[in-house]
C-alpha positions, 0 to 999 in steps of 0.5 A: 528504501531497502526491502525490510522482511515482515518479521522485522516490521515491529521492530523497525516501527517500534525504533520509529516512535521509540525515536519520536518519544512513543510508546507501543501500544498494544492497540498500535501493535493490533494495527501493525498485524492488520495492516501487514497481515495482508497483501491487499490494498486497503483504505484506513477505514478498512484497516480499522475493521481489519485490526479490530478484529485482531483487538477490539479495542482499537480506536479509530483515531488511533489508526488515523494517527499512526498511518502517517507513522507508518508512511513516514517510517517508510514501511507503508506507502500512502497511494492516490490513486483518484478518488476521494480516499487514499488507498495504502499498499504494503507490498513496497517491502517485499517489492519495492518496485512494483506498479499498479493497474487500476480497473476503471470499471470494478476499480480492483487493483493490480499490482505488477513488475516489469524490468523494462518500466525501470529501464524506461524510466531511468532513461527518461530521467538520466536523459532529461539531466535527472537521476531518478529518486521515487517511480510511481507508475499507476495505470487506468484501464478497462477490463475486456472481459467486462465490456463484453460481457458486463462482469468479470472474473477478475472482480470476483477474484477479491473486494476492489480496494 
């Protein structure tokens, strides 16, 4: 997908459901300014609390229907990254190319880029006789800093999402 600029978020979903015979709404509209207002990762619960803040009346139902519009429009990506909740990542648009370190102690996520994990999976891909479509990359690992010391800088850098 090509990378859309976040001013021109709105625009894109309102085509979307424009498309598909919704309307825009002003409690869609609240749910669109938290969930790009931010580069954190964050649960659909954790939306709701994010765009309630923008528009009290915002329903939790009405999150949990145009997540998956969000998803399907390209403009959020929908990550499993274990665990029982899902966990949604808006940074795909200003970088679509980016991985994710998950801290198995404090559970934050990291995001990172890295030229040389396209190159190595294109190779893998091309080589195996594939041309490449979709790379997710998530890795688990353990914080040094909090198995010497039992907590970490890191964690304290932000709410694990």
């Amino acid at each position: 997908m090509a990378t859309i600029p976040r001013e021109s978020v709105r625009e894109v979903l309102h085509g979307f459901l424009a498309g598909r015979g919704l309307r825009k709404t002003s409690q869609r509209d609240a749910i669109i300014d938290a969930a790009f207002g931010t580069t954190e990762h964050y649960t659909a619960e954790q939306l709701l609390a994010m765009a309630r803040g923008i528009d009290t009346s915002v329903s939790r139902a009405t999150v949990y229907r145009t997540l998956p519009l969000l998803v399907e429009s390209g403009l959020l990506r929908e990550l499993d990254l274990g665990g029982a909740t899902k966990i949604y990542d808006p940074n795909f648009l200003e970088h679509p190319t980016h991985n994710h370190l998950v801290c198995v102690d404090c559970k934050r996520i990291f995001e990172f880029e890295d030229p040389n994990m396209e190159l190595l999976g294109n190779c893998i891909t091309r080589r195996m006789g594939f041309s490449p479509s979709n790379k997710t990359v998530k890795i688990e690992a353990r914080c040094d800093e909090f198995q010497l010391r039992g907590s970490c800088r890191k964690a304290a850098g932000g709410a694990p999402a």
